[in-house]
DSSP file (Angstrom, degrees, kcal/mol; ACC not computed):
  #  RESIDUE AA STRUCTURE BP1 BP2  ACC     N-H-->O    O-->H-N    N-H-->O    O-->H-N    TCO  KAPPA ALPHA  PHI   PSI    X-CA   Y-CA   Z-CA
    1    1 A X    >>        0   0    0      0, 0.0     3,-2.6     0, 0.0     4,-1.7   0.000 360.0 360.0 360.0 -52.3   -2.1  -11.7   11.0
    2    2 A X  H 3>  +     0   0    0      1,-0.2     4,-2.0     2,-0.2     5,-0.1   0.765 360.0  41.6 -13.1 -68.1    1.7  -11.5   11.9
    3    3 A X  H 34 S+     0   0    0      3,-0.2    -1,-0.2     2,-0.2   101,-0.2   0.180 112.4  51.5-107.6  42.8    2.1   -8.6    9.6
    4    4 A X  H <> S+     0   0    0     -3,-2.6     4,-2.3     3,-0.1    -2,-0.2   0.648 111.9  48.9 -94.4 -29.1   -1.1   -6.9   10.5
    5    5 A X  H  X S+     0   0    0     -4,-1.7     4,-3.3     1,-0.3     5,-0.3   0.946 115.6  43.6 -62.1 -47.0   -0.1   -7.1   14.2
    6    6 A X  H  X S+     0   0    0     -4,-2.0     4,-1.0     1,-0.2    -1,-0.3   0.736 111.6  48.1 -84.5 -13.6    3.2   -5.8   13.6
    7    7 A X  H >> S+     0   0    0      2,-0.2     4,-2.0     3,-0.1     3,-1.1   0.900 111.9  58.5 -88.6 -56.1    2.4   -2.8   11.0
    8    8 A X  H 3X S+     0   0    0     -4,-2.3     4,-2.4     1,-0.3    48,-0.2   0.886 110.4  39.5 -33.7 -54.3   -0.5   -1.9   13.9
    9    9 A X  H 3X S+     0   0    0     -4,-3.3     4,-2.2     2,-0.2    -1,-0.3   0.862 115.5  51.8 -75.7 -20.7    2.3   -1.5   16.7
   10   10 A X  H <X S+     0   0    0     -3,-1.1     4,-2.8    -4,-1.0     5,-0.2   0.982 115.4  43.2 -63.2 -40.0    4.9    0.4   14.2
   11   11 A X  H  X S+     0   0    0     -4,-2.0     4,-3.7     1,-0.2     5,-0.4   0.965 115.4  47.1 -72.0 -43.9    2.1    2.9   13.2
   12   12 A X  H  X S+     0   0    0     -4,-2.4     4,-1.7    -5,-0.4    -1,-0.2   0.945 116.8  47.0 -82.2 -44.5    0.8    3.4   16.8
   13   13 A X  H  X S+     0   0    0     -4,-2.2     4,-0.8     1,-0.2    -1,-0.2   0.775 118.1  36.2 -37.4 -61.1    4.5    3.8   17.9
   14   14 A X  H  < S+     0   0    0     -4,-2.8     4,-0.4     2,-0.2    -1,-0.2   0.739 118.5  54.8 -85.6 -29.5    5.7    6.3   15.2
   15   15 A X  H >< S+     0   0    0     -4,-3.7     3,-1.0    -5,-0.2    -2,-0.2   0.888 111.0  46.7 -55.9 -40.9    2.2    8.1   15.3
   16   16 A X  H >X S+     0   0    0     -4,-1.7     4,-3.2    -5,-0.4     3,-1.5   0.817  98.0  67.7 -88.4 -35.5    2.5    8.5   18.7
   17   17 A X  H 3X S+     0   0    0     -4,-0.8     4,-1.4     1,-0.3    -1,-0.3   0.690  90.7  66.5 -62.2 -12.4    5.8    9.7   18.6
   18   18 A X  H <4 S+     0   0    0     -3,-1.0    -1,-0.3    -4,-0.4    -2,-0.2   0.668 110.4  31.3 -30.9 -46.5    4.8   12.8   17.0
   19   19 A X  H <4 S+     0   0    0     -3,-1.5    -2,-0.2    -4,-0.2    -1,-0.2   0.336 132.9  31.0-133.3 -43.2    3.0   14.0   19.5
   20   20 A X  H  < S-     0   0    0     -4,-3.2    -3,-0.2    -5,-0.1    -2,-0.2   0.626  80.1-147.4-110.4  -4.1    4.9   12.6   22.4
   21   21 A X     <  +     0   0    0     -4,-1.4    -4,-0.1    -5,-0.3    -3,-0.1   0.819  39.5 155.0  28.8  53.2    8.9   12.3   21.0
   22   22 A X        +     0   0    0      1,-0.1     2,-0.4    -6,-0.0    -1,-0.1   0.984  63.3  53.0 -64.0 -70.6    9.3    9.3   23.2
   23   23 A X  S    S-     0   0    0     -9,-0.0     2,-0.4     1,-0.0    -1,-0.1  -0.475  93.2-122.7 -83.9 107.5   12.5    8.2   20.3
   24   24 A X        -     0   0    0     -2,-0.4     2,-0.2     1,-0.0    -2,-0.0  -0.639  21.7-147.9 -59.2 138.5   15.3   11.1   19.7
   25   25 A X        -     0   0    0     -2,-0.4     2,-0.2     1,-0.1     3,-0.1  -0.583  15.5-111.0 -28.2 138.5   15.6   12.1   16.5
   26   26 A X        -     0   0    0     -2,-0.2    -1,-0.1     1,-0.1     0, 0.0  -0.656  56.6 -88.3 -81.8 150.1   19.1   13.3   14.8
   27   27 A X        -     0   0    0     -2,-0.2     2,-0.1     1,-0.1    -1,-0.1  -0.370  43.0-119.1 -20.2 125.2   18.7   17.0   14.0
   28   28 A X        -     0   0    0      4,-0.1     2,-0.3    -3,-0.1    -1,-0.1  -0.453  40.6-176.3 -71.4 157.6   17.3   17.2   10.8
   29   29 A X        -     0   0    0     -2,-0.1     2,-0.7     4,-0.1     4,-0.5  -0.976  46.2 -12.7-172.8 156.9   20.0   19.3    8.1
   30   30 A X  S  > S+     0   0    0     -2,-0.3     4,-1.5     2,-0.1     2,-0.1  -0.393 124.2   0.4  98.1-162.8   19.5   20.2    4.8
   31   31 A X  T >4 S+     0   0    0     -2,-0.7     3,-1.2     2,-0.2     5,-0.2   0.826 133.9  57.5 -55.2-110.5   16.8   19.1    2.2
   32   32 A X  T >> S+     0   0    0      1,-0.3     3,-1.9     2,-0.2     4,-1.0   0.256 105.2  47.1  -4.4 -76.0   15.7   17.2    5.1
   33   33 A X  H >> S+     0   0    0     -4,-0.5     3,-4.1     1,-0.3     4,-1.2   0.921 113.2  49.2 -20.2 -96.4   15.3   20.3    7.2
   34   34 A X  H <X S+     0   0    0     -4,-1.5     4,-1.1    -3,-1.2    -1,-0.3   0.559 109.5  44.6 -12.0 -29.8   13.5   22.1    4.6
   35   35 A X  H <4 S+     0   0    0     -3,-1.9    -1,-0.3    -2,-0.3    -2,-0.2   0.237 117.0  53.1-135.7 -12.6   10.8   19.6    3.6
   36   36 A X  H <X S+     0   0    0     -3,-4.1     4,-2.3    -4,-1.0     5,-0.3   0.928 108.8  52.9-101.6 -58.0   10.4   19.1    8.0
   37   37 A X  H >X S+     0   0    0     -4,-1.2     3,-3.1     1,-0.3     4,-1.2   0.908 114.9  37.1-119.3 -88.4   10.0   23.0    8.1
   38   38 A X  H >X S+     0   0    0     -4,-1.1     4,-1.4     1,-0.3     3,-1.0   0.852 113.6  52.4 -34.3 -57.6    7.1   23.1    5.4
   39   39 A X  H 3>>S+     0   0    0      1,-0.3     5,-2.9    -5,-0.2     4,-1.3   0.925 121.5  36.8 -61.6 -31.5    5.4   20.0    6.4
   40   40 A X  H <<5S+     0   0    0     -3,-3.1    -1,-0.3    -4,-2.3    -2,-0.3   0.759 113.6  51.0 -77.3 -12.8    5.4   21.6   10.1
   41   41 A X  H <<5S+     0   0    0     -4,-1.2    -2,-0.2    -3,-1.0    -1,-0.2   0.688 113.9  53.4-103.8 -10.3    4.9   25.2    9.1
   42   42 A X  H  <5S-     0   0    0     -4,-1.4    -1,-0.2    -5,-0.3    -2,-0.2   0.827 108.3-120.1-103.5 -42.3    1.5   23.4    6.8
   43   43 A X  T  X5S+     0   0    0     -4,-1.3     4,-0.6    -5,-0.5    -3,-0.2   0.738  77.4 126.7 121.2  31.1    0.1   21.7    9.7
   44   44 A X  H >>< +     0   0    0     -5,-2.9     3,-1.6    -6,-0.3     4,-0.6   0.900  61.4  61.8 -98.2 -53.2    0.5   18.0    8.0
   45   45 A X  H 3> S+     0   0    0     -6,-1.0     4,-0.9     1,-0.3    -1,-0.1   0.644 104.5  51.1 -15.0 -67.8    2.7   16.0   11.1
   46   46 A X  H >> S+     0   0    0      2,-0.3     4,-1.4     1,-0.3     3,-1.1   0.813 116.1  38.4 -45.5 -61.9   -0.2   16.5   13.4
   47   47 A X  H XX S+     0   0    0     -3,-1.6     3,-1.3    -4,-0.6     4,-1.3   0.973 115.7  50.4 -73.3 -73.7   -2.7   15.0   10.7
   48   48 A X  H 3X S+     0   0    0     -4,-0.6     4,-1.5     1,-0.3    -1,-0.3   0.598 111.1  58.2 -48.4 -12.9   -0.3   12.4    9.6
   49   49 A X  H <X S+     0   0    0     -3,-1.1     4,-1.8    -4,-0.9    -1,-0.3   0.968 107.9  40.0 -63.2 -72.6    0.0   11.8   13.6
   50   50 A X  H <X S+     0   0    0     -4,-1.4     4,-1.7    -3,-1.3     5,-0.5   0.666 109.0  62.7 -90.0 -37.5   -3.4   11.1   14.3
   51   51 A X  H  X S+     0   0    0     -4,-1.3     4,-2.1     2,-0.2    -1,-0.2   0.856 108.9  44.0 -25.7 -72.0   -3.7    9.0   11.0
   52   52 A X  H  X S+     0   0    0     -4,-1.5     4,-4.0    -3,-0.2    -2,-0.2   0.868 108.3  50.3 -11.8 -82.6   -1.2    6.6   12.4
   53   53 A X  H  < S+     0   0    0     -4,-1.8     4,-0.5     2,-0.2    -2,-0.2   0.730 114.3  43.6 -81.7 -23.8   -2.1    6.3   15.2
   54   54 A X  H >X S+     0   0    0     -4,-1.7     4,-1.6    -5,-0.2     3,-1.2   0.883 113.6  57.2 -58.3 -62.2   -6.1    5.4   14.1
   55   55 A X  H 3X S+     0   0    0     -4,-2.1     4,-1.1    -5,-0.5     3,-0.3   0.814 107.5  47.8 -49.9 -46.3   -4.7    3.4   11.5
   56   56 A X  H 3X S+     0   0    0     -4,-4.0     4,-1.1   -48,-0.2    -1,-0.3   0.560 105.0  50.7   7.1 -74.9   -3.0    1.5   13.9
   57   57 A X  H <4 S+     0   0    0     -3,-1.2     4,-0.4    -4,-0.5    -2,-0.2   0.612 104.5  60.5-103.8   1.9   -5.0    0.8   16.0
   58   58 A X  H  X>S+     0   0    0     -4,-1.6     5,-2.8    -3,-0.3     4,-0.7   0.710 103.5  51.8 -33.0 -56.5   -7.3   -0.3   13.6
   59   59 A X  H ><5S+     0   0    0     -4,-1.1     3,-1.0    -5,-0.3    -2,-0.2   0.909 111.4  47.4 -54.3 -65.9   -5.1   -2.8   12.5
   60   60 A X  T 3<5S+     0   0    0     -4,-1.1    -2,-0.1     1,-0.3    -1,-0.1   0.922 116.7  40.1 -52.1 -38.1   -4.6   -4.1   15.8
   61   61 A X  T 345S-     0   0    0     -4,-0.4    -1,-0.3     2,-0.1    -2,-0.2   0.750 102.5-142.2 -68.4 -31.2   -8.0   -4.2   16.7
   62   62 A X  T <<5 +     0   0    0     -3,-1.0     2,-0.6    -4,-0.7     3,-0.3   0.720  49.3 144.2  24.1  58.3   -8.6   -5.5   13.0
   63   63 A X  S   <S-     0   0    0     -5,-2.8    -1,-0.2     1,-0.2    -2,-0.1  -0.926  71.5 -10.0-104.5 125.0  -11.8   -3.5   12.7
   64   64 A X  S  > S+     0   0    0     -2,-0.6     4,-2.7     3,-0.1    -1,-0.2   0.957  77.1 168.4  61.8  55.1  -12.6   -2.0    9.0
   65   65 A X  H  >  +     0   0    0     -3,-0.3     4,-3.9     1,-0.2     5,-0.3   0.882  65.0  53.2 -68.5 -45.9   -9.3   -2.9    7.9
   66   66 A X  H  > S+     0   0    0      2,-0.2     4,-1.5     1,-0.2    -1,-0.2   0.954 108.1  48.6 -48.8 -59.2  -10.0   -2.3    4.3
   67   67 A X  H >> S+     0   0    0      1,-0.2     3,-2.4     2,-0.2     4,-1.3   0.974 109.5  55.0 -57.8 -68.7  -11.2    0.9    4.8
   68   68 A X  H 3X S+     0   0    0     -4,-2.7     4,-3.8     1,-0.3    -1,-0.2   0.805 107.3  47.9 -51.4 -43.2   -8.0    1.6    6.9
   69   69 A X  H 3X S+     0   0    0     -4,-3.9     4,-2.8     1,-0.2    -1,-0.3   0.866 100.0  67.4 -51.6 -27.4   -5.5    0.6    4.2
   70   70 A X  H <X S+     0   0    0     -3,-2.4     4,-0.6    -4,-1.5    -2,-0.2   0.956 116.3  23.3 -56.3 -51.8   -7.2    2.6    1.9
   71   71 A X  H >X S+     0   0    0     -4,-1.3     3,-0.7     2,-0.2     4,-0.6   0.929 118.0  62.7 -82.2 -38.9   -6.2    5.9    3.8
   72   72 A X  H 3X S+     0   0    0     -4,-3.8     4,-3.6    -5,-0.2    -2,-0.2   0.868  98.5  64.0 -58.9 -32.6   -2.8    4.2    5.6
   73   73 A X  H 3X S+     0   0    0     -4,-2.8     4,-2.6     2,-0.2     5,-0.3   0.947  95.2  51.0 -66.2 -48.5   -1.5    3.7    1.8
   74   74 A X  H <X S+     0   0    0     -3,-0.7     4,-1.4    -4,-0.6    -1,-0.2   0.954 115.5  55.7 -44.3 -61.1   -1.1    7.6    0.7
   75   75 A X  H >X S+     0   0    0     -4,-0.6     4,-1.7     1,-0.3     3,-0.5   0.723 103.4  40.3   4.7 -89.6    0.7    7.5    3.7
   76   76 A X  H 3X S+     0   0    0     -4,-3.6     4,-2.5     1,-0.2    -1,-0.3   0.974 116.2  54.1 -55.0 -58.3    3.2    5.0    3.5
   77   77 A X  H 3X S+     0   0    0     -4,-2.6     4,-0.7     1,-0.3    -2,-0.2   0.740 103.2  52.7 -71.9   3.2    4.1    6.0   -0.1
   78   78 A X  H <X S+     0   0    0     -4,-1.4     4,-3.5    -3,-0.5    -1,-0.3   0.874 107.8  53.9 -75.7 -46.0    4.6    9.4    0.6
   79   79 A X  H  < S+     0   0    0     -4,-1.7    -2,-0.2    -3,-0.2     5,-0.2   0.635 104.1  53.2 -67.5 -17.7    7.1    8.2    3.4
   80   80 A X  H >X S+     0   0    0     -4,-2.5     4,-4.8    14,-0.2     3,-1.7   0.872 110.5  52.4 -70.9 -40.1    9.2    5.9    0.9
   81   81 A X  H 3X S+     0   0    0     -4,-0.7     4,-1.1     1,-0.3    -2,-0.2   0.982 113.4  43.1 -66.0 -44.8    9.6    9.3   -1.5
   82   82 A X  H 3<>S+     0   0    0     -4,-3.5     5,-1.4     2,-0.2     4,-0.4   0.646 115.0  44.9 -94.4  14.9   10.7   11.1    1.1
   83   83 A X  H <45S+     0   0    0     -3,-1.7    -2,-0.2     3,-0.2    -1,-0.2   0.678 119.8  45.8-108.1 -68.2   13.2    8.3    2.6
   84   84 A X  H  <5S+     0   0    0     -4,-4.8    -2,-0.2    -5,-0.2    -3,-0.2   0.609 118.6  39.5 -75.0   4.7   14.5    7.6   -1.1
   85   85 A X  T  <5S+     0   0    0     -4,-1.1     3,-0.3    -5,-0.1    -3,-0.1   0.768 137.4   5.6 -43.2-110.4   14.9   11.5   -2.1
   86   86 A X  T   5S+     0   0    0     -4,-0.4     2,-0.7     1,-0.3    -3,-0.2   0.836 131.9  31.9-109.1 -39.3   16.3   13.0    1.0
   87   87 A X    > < +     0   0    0     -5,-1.4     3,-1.5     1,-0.2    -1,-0.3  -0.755  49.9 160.9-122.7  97.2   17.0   10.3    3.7
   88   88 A X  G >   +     0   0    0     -2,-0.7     3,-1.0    -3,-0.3     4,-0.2   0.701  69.6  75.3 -63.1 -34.1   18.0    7.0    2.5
   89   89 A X  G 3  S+     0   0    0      1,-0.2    -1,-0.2    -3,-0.2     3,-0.2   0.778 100.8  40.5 -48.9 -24.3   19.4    6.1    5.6
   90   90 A X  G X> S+     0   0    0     -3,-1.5     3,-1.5     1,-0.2     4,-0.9   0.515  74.8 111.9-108.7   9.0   16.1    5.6    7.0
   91   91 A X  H <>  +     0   0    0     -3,-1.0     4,-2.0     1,-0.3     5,-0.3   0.328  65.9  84.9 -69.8  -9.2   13.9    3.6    3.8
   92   92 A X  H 3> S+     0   0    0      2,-0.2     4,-1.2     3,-0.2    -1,-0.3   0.914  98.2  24.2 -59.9 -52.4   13.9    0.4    6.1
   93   93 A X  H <> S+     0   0    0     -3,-1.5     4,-0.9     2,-0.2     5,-0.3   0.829 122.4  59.8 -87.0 -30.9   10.6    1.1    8.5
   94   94 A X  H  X S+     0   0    0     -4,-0.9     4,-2.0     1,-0.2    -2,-0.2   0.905 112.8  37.5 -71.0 -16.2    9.3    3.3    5.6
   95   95 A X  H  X>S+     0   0    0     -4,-2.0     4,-2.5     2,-0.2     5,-0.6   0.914 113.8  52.3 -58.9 -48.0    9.5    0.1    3.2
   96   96 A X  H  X5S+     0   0    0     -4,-1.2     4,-2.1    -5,-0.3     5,-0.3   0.850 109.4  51.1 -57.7 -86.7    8.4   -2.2    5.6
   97   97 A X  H  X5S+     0   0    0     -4,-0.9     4,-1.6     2,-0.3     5,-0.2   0.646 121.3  32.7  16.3 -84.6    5.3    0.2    6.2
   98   98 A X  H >X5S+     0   0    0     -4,-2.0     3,-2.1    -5,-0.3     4,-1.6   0.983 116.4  52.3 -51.5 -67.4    4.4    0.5    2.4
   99   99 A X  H >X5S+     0   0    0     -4,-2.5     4,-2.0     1,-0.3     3,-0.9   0.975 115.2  48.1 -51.9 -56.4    5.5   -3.3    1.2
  100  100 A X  H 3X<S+     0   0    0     -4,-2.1     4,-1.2    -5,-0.6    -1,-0.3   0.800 110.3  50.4 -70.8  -8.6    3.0   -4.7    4.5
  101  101 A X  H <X S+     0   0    0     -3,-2.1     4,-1.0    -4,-1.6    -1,-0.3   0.720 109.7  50.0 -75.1 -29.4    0.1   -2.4    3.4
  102  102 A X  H <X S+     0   0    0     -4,-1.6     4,-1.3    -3,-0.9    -2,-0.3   0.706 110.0  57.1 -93.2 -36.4    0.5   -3.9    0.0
  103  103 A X  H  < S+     0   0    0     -4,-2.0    -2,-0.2     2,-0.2    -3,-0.2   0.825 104.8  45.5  51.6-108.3    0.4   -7.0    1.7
  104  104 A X  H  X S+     0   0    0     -4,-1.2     4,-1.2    -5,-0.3    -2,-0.2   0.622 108.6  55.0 -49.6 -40.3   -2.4   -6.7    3.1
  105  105 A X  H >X S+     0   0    0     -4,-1.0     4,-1.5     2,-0.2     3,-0.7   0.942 101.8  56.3 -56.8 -66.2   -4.1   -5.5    0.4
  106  106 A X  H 3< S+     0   0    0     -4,-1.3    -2,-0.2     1,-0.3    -1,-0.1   0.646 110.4  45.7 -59.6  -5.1   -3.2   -8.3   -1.8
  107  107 A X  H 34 S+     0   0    0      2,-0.1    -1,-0.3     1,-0.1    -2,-0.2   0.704 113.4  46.0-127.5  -7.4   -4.6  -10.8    0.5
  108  108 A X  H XX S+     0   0    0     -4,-1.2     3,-1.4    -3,-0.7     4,-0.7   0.179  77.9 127.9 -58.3   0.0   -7.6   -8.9    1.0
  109  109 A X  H >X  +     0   0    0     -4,-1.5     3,-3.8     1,-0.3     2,-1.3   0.753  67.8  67.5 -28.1 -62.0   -7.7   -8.3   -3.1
  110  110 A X  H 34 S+     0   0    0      1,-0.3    -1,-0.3     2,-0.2    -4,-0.1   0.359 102.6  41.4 -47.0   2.9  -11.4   -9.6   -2.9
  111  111 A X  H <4 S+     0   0    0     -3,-1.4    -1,-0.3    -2,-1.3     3,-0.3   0.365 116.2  50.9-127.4 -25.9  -12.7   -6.4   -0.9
  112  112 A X  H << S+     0   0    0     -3,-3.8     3,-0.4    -4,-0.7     4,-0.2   0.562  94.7  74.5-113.1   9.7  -10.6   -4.1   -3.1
  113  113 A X  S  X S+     0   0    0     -4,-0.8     4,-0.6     1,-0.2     3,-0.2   0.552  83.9  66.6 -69.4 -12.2  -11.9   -5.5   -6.9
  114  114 A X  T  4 S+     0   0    0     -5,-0.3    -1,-0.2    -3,-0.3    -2,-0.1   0.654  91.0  60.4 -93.2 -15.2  -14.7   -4.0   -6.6
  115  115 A X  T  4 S+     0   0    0     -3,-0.4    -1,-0.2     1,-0.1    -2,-0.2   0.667 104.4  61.3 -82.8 -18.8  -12.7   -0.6   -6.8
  116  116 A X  T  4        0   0    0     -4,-0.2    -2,-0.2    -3,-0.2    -1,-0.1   0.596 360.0 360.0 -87.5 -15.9  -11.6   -1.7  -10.0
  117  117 A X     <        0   0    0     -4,-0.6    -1,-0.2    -3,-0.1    -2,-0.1   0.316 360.0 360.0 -73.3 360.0  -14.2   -2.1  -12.1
């Protein structure tokens, strides 16, 4: 429950900061730059935004939690590649993020066998 609660408030946080940039952010420079410039210039933040901040509040709520990892996981592991490739500095919430979806998963395993067969 502990680390459903707490991946619910990270995602609604950082989703929400998307939208509202409540937490500065360093100028992005670089790779980094680049790879922010595409992902804006493709429309994905926004979606990855809204994601969050569902997913989230899914979690928090803990309604159709299965469901919700299912989509929250692309997610996360997209945000470790891009933490270990261009900004290492920041691989801390994006681990936590993946490793507690994986988690969750694994202690729900009895809802997700059935994917397996």
């Amino acid at each position: 429950m502990v680390v459903r609660i707490l991946l619910g408030l990270m995602l609604v946080v950082f989703g929400l900061n998307k939208f509202l940039q409540f937490m500065p952010m360093p100028p992005p420079e670089g790779d980094v730059l680049t790879a922010f410039s595409g992902l804006m210039v493709m429309g994905v933040m926004p979606i990855v935004g809204v994601i969050e901040v569902v997913g989230g509040t899914l979690l928090l709520t803990n309604k159709q939690t299965s469901v919700t990892l299912l989509f929250l996981i692309p997610v996360a592991f997209c945000a470790v590649l891009f933490h270990v490739v261009l900004a290492p500095s920041g691989i801390g919430p994006a681990a936590f993020y993946l490793l507690g979806i994986l988690f969750l998963m694994y202690y729900r395993k009895e809802k997700f066998m059935a994917l397996l067969d």
